[in-house]
C-alpha positions in Angstrom: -3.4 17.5 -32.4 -2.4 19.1 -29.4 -0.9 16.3 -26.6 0.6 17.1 -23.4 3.6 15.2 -22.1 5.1 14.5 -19.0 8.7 13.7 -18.6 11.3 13.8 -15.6 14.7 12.8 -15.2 16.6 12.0 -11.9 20.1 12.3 -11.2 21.4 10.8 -7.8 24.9 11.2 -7.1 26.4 9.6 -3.8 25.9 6.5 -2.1 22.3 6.0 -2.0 20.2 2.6 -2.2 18.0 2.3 -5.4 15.0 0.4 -3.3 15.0 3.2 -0.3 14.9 5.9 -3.8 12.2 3.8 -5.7 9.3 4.4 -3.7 9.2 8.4 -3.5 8.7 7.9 -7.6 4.6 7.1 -8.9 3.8 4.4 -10.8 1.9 5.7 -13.7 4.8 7.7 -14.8 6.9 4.5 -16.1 7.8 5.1 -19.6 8.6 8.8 -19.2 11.5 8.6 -16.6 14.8 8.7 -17.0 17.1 8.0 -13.5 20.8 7.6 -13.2 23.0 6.5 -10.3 26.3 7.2 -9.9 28.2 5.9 -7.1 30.7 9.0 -6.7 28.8 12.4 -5.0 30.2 15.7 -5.9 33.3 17.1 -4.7 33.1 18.0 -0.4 28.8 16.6 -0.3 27.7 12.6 0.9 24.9 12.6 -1.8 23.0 14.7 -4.0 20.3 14.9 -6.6 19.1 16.5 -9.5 15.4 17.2 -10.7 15.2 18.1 -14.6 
C-alpha cells in the first residue's frame, strides 16, 4: 500500500512568544509536527526560524 505522509518540523531560535507562533500553524496537522524553542537566537540576529 502506497500512503502519503505529511510531516514538518519548526525550529524558532530567539525570543519569540509560543501563543503569537501557534496560530500561523493548522490544526489538522497535530500529530505530525515537531517544534522547538530555544530562547538564545543565533550569533549577531533577534530571532530566527527554520522550516524542515
Amino acid at each position: 500500500r502506497c500512503r502519503e505522509v505529511f510531516t514538518v518540523a519548526a525550529i524558532f531560535r530567539g525570543k519569540v512568544v509560543e501563543e503569537q507562533v501557534q496560530q500561523h500553524f493548522v490544526a489538522w496537522i497535530p500529530n505530525n509536527m515537531l517544534r522547538v524553542h530555544r530562547d538564545i537566537p543565533p550569533q549577531g540576529m533577534k530571532m530566527a526560524v527554520t522550516f524542515i
